[in-house]
MMTF fields as JSON, N, C-alpha, C and O atoms, coordinates in Angstrom:
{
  "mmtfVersion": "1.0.0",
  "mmtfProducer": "UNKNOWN",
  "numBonds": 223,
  "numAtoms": 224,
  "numGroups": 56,
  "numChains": 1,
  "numModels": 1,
  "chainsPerModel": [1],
  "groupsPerChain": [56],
  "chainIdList": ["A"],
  "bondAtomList": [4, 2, 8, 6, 12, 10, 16, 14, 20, 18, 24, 22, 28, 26, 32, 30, 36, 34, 40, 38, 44, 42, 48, 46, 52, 50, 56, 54, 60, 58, 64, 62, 68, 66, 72, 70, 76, 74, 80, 78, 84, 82, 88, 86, 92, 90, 96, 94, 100, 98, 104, 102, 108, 106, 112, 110, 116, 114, 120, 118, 124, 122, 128, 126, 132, 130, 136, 134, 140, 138, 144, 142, 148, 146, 152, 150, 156, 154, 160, 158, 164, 162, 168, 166, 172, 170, 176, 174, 180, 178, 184, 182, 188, 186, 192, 190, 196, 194, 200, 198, 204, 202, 208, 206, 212, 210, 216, 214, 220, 218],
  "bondOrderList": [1, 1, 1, 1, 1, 1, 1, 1, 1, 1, 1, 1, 1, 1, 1, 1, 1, 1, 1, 1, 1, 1, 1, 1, 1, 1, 1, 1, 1, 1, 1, 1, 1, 1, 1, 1, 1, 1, 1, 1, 1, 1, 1, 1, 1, 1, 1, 1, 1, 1, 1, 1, 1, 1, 1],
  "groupList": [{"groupName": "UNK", "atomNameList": ["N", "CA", "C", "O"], "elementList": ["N", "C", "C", "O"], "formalChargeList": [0, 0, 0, 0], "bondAtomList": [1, 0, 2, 1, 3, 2], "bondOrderList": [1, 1, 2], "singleLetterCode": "X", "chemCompType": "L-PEPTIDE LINKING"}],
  "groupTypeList": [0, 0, 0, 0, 0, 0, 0, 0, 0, 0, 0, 0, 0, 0, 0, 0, 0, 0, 0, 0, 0, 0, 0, 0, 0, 0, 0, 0, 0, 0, 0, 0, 0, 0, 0, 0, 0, 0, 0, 0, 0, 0, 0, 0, 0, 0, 0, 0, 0, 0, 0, 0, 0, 0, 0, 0],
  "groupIdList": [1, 2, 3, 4, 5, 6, 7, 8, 9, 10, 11, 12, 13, 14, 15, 16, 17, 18, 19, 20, 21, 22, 23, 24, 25, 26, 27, 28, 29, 30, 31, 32, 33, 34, 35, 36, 37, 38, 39, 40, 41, 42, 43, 44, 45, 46, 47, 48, 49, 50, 51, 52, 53, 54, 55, 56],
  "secStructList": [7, 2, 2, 2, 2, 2, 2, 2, 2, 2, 2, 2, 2, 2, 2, 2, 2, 2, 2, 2, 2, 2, 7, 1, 2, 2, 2, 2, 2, 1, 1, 2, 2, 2, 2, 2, 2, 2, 2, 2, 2, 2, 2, 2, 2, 2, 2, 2, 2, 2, 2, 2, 2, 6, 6, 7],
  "xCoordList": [12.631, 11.233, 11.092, 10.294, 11.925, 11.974, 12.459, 12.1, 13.084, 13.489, 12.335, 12.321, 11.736, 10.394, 9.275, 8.705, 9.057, 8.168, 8.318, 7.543, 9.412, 9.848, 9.78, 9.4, 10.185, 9.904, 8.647, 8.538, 7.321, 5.995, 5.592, 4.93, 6.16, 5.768, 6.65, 6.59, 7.222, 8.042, 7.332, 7.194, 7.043, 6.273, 4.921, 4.568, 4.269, 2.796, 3.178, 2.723, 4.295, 4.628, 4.614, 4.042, 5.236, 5.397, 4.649, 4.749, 3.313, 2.342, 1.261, 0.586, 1.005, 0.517, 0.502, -0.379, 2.148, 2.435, 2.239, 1.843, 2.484, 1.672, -0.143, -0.971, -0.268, -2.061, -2.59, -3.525, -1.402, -2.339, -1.325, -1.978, -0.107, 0.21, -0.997, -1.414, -1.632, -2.307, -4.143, -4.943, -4.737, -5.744, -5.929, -5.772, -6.334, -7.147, -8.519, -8.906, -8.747, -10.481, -9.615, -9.87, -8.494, -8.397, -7.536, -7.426, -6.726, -5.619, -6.413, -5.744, -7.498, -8.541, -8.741, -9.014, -8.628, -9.669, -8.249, -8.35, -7.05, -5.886, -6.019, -6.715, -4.529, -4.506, -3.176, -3.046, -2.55, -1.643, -1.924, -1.453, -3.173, -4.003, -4.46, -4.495, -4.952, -5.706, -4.631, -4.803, -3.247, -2.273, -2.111, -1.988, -2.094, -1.059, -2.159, -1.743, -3.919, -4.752, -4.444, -4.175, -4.609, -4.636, -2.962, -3.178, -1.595, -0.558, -0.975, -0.821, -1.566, -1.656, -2.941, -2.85, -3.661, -4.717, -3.618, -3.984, -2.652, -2.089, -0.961, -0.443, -0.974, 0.33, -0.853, -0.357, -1.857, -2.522, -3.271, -3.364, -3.851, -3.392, -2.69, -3.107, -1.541, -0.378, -0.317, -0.411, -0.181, -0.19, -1.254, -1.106, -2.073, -3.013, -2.96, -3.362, -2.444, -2.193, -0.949, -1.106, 0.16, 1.245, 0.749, 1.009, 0.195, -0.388, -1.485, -1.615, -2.203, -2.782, -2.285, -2.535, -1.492, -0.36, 0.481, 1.18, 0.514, 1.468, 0.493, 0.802, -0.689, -1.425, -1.912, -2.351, -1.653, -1.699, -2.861, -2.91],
  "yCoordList": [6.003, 6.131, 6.846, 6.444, 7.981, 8.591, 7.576, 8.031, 6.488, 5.715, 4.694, 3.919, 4.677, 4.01, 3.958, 3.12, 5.563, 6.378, 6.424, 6.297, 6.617, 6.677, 5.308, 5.355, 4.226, 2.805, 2.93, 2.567, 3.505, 2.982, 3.755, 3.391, 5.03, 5.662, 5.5, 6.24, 4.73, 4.671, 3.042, 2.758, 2.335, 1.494, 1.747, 1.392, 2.571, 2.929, 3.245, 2.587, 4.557, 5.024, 3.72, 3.65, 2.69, 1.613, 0.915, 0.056, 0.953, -0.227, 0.387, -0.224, 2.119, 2.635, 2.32, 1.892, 2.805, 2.319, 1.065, 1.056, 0.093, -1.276, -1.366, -2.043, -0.761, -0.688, 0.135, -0.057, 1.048, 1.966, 0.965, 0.671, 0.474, -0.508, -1.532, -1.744, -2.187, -3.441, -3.091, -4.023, -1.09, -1.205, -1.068, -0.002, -2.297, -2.24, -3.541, -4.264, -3.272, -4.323, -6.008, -6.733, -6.515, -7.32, -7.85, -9.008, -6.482, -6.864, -7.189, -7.74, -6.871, -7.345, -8.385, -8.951, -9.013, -10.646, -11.98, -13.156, -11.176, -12.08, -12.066, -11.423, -13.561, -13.94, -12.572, -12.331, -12.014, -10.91, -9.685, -9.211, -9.25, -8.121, -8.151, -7.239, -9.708, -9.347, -9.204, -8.665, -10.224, -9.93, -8.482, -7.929, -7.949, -6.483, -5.517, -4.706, -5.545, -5.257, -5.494, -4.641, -6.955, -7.22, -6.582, -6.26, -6.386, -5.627, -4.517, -4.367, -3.636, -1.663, -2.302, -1.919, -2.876, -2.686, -2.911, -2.219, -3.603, -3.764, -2.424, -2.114, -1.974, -1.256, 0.157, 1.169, 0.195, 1.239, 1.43, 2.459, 0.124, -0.087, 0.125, 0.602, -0.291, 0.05, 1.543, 2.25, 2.056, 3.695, 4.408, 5.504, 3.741, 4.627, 4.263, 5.134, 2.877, 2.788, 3.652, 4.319, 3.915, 4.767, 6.146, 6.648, 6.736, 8.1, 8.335, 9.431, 7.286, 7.597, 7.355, 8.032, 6.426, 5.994, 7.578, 7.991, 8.196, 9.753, 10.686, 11.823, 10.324, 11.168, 12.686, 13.823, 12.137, 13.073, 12.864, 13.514],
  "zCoordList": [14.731, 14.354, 13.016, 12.169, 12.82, 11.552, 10.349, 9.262, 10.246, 9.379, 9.261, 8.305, 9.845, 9.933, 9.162, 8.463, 9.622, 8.592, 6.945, 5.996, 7.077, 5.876, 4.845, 3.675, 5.481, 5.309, 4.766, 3.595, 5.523, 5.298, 4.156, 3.184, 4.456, 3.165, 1.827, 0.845, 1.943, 1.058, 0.253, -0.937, 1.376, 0.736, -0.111, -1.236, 0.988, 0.268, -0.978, -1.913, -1.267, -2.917, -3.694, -4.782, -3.146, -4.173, -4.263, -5.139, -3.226, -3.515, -4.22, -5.047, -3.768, -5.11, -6.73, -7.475, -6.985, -7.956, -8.679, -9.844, -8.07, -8.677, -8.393, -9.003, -7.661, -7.581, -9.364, -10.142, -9.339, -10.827, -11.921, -12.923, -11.94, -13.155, -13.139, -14.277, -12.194, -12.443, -12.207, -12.124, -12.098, -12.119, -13.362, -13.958, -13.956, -15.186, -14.788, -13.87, -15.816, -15.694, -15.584, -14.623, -16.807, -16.406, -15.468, -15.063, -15.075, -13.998, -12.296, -11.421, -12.106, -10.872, -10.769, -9.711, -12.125, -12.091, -11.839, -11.489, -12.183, -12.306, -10.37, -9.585, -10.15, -9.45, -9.005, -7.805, -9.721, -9.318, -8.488, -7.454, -9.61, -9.238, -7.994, -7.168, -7.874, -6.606, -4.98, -3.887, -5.783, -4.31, -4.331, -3.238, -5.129, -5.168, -4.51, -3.683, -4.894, -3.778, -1.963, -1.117, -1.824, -0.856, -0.066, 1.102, -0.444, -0.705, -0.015, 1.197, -0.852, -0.826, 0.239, 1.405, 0.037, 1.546, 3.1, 4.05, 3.291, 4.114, 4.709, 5.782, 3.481, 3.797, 3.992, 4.487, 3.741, 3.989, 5.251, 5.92, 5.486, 7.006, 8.183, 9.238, 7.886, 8.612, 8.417, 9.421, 7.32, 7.242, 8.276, 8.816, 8.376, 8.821, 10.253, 11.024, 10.89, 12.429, 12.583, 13.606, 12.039, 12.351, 12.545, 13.638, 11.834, 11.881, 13.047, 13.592, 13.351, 14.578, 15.504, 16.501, 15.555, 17.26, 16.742, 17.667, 15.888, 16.241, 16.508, 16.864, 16.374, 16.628, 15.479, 15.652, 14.741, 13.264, 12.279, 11.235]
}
């Protein structure tokens, strides 16, 4: 479970990271921008069901 965690957060760091490389005005309107949104919305998701199934 601890390798897990780490997985998710390790993802979120990285889907962050491409969320602030591609927030610009025209990186939203591209067809990239918007996967790498839809991306960090998922994984933030998931972040946030892990932390409540631990109860944290």
């Amino acid at each position: 479970m601890n390798g897990f965690v780490k997985g998710i957060l390790l993802g979120a760091a990285a889907g962050a990271a491409a969320d602030m490389a591609l927030h610009t005005a025209s990186g939203k309107r591209t067809k990239a921008g918007k996967t790498m949104q839809s991306v960090t919305d998922a994984v933030d998701s998931a972040a946030a069901a892990v932390k409540h199934t631990m109860g944290r």
